[in-house]
C-alpha positions in Angstrom: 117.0 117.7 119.9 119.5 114.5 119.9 120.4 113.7 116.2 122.1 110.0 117.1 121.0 107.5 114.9 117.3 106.6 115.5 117.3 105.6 118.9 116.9 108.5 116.3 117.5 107.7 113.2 119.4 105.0 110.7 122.7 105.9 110.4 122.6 104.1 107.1 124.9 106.7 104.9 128.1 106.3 106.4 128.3 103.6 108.6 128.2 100.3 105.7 129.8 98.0 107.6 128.5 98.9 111.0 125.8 96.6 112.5 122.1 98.0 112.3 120.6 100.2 114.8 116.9 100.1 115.8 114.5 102.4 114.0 111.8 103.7 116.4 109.1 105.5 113.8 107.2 108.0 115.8 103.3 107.9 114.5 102.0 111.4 112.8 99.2 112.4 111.0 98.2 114.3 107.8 97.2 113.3 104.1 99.8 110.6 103.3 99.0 109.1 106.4 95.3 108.6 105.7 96.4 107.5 101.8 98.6 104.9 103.9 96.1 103.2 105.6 93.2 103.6 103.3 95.4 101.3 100.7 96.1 99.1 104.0 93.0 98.8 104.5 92.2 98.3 100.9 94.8 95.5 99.9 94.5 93.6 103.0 91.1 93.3 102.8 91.1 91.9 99.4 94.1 89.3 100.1 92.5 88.0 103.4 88.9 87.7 101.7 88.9 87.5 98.5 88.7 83.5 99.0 85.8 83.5 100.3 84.0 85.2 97.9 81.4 82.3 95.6 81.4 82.7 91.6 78.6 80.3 90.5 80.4 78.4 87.1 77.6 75.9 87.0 77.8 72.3 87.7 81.3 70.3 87.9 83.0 73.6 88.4 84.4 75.0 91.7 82.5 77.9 93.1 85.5 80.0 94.3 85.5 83.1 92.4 89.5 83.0 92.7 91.2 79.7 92.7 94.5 78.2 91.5 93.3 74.4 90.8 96.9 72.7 90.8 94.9 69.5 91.1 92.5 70.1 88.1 95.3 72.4 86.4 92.9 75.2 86.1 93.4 78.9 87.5 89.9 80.8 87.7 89.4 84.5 88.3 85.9 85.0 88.5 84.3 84.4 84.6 87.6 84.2 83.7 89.3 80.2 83.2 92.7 79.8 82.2 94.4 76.8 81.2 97.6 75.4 81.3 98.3 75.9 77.5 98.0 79.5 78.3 100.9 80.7 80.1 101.1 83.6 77.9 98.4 85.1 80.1 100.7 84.8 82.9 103.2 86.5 80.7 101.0 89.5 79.5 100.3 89.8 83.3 104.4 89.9 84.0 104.7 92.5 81.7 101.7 94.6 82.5 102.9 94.6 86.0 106.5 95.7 85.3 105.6 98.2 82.8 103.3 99.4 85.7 106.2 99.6 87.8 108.5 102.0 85.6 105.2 104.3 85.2 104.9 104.8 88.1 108.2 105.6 88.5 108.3 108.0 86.2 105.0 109.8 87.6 106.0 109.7 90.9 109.3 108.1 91.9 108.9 104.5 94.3 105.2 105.1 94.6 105.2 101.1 94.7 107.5 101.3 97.4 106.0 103.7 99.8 101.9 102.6 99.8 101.7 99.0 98.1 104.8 97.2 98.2 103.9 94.3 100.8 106.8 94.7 102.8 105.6 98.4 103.4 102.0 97.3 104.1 102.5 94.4 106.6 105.5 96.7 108.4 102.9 99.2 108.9 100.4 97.0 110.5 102.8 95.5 112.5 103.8 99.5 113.6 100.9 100.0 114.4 100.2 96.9 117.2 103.4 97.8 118.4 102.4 101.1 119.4 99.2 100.7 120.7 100.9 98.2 123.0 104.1 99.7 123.9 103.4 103.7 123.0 104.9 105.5 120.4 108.7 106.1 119.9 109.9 107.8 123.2 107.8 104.9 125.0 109.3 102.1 123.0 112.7 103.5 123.6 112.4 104.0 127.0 110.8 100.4 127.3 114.0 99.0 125.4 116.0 100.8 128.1 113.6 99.6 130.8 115.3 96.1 132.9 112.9 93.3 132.5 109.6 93.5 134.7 106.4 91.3 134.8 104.9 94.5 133.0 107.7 94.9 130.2 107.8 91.2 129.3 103.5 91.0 129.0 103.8 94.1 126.6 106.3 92.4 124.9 104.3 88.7 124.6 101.1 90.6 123.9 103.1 92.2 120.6 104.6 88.7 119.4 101.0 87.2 120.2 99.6 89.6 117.6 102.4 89.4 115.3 102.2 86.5 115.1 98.6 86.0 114.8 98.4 88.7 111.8 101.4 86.6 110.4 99.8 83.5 110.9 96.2 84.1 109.1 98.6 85.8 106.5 99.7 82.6 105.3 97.2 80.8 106.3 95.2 83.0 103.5 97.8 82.6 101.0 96.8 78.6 101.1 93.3 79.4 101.0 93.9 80.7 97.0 94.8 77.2 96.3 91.8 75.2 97.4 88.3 75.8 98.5 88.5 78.3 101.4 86.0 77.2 103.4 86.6 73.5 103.5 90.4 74.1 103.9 89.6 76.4 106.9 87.8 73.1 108.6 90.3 70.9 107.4 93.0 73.0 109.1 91.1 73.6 111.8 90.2 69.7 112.8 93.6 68.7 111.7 92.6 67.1 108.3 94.3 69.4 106.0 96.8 68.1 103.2 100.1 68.3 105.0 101.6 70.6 102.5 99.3 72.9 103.5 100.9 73.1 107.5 104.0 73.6 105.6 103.1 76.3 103.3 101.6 78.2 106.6 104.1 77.9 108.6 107.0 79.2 105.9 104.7 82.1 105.2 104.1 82.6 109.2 107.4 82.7 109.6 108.7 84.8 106.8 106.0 87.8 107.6 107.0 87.5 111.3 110.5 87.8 110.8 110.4 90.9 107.8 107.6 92.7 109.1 108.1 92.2 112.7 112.3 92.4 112.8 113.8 93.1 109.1 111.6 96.2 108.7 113.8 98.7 107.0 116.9 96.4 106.2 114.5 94.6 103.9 114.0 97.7 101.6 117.3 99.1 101.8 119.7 95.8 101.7 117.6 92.6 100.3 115.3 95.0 97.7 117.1 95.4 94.5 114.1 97.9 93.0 115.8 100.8 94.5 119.1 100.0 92.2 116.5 99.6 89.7 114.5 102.6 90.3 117.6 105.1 90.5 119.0 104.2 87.3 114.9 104.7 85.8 114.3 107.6 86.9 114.5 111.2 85.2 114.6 115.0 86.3 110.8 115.2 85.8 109.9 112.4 88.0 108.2 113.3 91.3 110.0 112.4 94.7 109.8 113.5 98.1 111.8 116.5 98.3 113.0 118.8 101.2 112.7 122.2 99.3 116.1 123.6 100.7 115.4 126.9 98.5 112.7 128.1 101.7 114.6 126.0 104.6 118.1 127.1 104.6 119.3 128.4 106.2 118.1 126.2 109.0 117.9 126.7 113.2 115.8 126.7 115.5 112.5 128.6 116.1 114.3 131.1 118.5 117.7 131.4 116.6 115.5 132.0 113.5 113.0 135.3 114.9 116.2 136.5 116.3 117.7 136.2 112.5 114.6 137.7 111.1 114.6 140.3 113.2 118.0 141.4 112.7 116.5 141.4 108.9 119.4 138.4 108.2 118.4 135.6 106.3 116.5 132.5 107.8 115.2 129.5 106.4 111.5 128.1 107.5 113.1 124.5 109.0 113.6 124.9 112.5 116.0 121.7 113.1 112.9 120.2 114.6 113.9 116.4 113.8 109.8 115.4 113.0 110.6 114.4 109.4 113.6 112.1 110.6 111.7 111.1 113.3 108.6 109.4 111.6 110.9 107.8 108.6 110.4 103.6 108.8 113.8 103.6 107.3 115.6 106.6 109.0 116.4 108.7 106.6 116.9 112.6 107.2 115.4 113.7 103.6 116.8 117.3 103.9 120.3 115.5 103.2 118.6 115.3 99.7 118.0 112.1 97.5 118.9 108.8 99.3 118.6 105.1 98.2 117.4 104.3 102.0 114.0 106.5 101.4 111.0 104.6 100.4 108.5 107.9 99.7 105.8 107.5 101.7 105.4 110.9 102.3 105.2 110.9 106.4 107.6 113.1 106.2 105.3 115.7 104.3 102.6 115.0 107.0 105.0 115.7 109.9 106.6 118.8 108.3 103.5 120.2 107.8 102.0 119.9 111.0 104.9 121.6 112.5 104.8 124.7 110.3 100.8 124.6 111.1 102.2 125.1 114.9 104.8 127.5 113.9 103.0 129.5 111.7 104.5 129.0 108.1 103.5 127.5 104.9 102.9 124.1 104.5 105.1 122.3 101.7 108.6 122.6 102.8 108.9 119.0 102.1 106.7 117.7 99.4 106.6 115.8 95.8 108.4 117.5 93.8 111.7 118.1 91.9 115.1 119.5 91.7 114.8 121.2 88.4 111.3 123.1 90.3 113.5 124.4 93.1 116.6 125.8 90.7 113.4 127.3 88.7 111.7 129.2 92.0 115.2 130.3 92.9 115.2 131.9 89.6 112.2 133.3 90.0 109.9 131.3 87.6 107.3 128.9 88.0 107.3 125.7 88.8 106.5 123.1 85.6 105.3 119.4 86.1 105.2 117.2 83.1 103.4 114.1 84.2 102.3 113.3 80.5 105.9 113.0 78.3 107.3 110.9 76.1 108.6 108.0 78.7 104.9 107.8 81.0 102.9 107.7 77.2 105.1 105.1 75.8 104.6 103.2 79.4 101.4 103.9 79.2 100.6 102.4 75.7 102.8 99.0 76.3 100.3 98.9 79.5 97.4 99.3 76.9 98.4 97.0 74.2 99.7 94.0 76.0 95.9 94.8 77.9 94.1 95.0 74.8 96.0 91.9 72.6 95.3 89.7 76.2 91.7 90.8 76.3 91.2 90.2 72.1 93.0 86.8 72.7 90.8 85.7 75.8 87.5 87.0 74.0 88.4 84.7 70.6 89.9 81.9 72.8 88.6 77.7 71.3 86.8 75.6 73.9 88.0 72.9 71.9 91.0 71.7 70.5 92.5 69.2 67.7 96.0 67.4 67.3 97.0 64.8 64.3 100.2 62.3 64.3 100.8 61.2 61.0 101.8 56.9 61.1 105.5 56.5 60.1 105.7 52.8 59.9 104.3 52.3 57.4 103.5 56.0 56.3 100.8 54.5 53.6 99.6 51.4 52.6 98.1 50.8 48.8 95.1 48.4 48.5 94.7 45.4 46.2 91.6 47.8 44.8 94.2 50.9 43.8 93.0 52.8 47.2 95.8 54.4 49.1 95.0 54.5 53.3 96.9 56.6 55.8 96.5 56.1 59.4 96.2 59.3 62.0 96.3 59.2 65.4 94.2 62.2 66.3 94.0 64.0 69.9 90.6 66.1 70.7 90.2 67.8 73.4 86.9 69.3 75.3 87.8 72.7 77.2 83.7 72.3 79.0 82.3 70.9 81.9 79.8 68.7 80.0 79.7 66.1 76.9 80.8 67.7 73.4 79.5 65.8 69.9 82.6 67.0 67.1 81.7 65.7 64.0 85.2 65.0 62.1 85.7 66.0 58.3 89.2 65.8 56.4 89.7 68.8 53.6 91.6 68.5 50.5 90.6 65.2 49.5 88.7 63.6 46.6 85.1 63.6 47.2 85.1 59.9 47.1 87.2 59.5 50.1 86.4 57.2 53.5 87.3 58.6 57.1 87.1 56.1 59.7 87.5 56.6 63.5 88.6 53.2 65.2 86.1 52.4 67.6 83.5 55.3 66.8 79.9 53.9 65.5 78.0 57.4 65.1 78.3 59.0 61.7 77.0 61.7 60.2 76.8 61.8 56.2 79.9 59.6 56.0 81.5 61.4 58.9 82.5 60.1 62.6 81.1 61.9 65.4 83.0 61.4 68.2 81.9 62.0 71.8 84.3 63.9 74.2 84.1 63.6 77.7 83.8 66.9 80.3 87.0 68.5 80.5 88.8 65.5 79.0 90.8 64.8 75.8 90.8 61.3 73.7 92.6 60.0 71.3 91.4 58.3 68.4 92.7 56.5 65.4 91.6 57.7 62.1 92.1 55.8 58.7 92.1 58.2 55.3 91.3 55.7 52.8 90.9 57.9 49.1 89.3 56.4 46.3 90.7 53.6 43.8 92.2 55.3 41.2 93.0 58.6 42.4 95.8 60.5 40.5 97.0 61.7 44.0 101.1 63.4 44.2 103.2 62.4 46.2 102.1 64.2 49.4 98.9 66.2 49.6 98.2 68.8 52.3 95.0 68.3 54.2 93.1 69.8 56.7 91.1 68.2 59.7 88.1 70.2 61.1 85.5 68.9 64.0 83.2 70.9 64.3 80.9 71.0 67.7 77.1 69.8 67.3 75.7 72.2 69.5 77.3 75.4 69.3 79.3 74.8 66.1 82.5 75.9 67.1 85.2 74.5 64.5 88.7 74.2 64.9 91.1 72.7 62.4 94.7 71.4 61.5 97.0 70.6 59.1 99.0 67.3 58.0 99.6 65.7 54.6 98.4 62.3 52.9 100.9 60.3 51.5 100.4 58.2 48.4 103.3 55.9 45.7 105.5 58.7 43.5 104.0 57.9 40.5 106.7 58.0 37.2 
């Protein structure tokens, strides 16, 4: 067969500066295929649907089990609400994800890249209304040869129309996470939507379009910068996609190599068939060995195997595996794979403690919250009675969706001493009880006042605790009270 670039294949090792050829991937079938599009299937499913799906939060809550509330500044994931004070969630979530990343480049190489990466997902979908449209890859490249025809150019809208229909509901989707789903949906559908919401749509319409639908493999081998990343991660006992050259060199084809094996001369099991090449996205002839272009999806494996199926042979001429296996079956030993070592355990517990420290932190989280300002002008003010007042301006704040009752006590004074909230009538044994609103915060100015005669220093630490009426939860802080230096 024809080994030109990918009308055959990519081309991408030697010629840098050359302008890209097309990549026609032919379809094939096996295990990594059905992996493939069960994850498809799987991740697509949750990111067009996932809106939709109702989490009852009680009353003056949205229902959306998975919402990003710019508006109310509130992100919700099921039971889960997080606030904007808590970006460290975000953070743990960062690291989690990057930490994921190196394991699973250490298990297996650019797992990421091959069955969840986005750009992988979305190219495949596209792939695949291409060919059921315009055939599979000698049919596409004979259509590209083809002189335009009434038949060619409504193969050709009927793609686009899909493309751009998959690429449309895919950002449309992506707006759905920030608002209810299914009044956006009628919003955009009767024209009453916010217009940042057309805008949004149509930038994420047009980016899928263009890198799932044109960009394809230039996006993972030029604009990608994991696959820099990922070389200089990985190790000897990572698992890639290999082309085991120990059992497939030397190469030819199915008629040179009988002829070699009878003549009882050495002959490899590849017979220079092209189907690994062939079904690459990013046209890459893995039996050239490891190559920054090659994204591990493992078609390869699938159309390998079914070949030596036809031919009689082994499967497993290209599979996951390693470079230190092969030098090992050449010498005659077994082949060892260390999945658990020292690099994918200490991956593995970051992973696990970032997980656990988020989950203790969300678990012992306060629905309530309490900020003091000391005055500075004047910072005390002593009474014609020998009393000593400071003035406070304290912050509360109620993380709930209904009215919260905190009942305000200040720590480290004499027993003697008055706490007054400006503006706040209920008291409870001397102390203010102040009402918080739903999902509010108010400010309130509090007057320490201690008893006349009080051999007080200088400054005195204090602490200010509410605690809630209901369920008693009590948060504090600190600040001082100032009083004269005495001599």
């Amino acid at each position: 067969m024809s080994t030109d670039t990918h009308t055959q294949g990519g081309g991408h090792d030697d010629e840098w500066f050359a302008s890209a050829k097309k990549i026609y991937p032919m379809a094939t079938h096996g295990l990594f295929r059905r992996i493939k599009w069960t994850l498809l299937f799987i991740t697509l499913g949750i990111y067009y649907f996932l809106p939709f799906i109702r989490y009852d939060r009680g009353p003056n809550a949205p229902s959306q089990a998975v919402l990003i509330d710019m508006e109310g500044r509130r992100g919700y994931f099921f039971f889960i609400e997080i606030w904007p004070q808590e970006v460290y969630y975000l953070t743990g979530l960062l690291i989690i994800a990057a930490v994921a990343l190196f394991l699973m480049n250490a298990v297996a190489g650019r797992l990421w890249c091959g069955y969840l990466c986005p750009q992988t997902v979305w190219t495949d979908l596209f792939l695949w209304v291409e060919r059921k449209i315009e055939g599979d890859r000698r049919e596409r490249i004979a259509l590209d040869k083809e002189s335009w025809t009434f038949g060619k150019l409504g193969k050709r809208a009927t793609k686009h129309f899909f493309w751009l229909m998959i690429a449309w509901w895919t950002g449309g989707a992506w707006v759905l996470y920030f608002n209810d789903a299914p009044t956006l949906v009628w919003q955009l559908l009767t024209f009453q939507a916010p217009m940042i919401a057309y805008i949004w749509i149509g930038i994420l319409t047009t980016t899928t379009y263009l890198l799932a639908g044109f960009m394809r493999e230039q996006v993972c081998i030029y604009m990608c910068p994991w696959p820099r990343i990922q070389a200089a991660l990985t190790d000897e006992k990572a698992l890639n996609v290999t082309y085991r050259w120990d059992r497939g060199e030397p190469r030819g084809s199915l008629k040179q190599n009988k002829k070699l094996e009878a003549q009882g001369m050495p002959a490899g099991d590849c017979i220079d068939c092209f189907q690994c090449f062939q079904v690459c996205p990013t046209g890459v002839d893995i039996r050239k060995g490891a190559q920054i272009d090659c994204i591990q999806c493992g078609l390869c494996i699938d159309a390998c195997d079914n070949i030596m199926a036809k031919v009689g042979k082994p499967s497993g001429l290209i599979g996951y595996d390693t470079d230190e296996n092969i030098e090992r079956r050449i010498e005659g030993k077994e082949p060892v794979y260390e999945i658990v070592r020292v690099r994918t355990v200490i991956y593995a517990a970051i992973i696990a403690i970032v997980g656990v420290i988020m989950l203790a932190t969300l678990l012992n989280r306060e629905f309530a919250d309490i900020s003091v300002i000391h005055d500075r002008n004047p910072v005390f003010v002593e009474q014609s009675d020998g009393s000593v007042r400071n003035g406070y301006t304290v912050r509360l704040s109620n993380k709930r969706r209904h009215d919260r009752h905190f009942m305000l006590h200040v720590e480290g004074m004499p027993a003697e001493t008055r706490v007054e909230a400006v503006g706040v009538e209920e008291t409870f044994a001397g102390r203010p009880i102040i009402n918080v609103g739903p999902d509010t915060t108010r400010e309130v100015r509090v007057l320490v006042t201690s008893p006349p005669g009080s051999e007080l220093p200088h400054s005195t630490p204090v602490t200010f605790r509410i605690t809630e009426s209901v369920m008693g939860e009590v948060v504090t802080t600190q600040d001082t009270f100032k009083a004269p230096e005495r001599d």
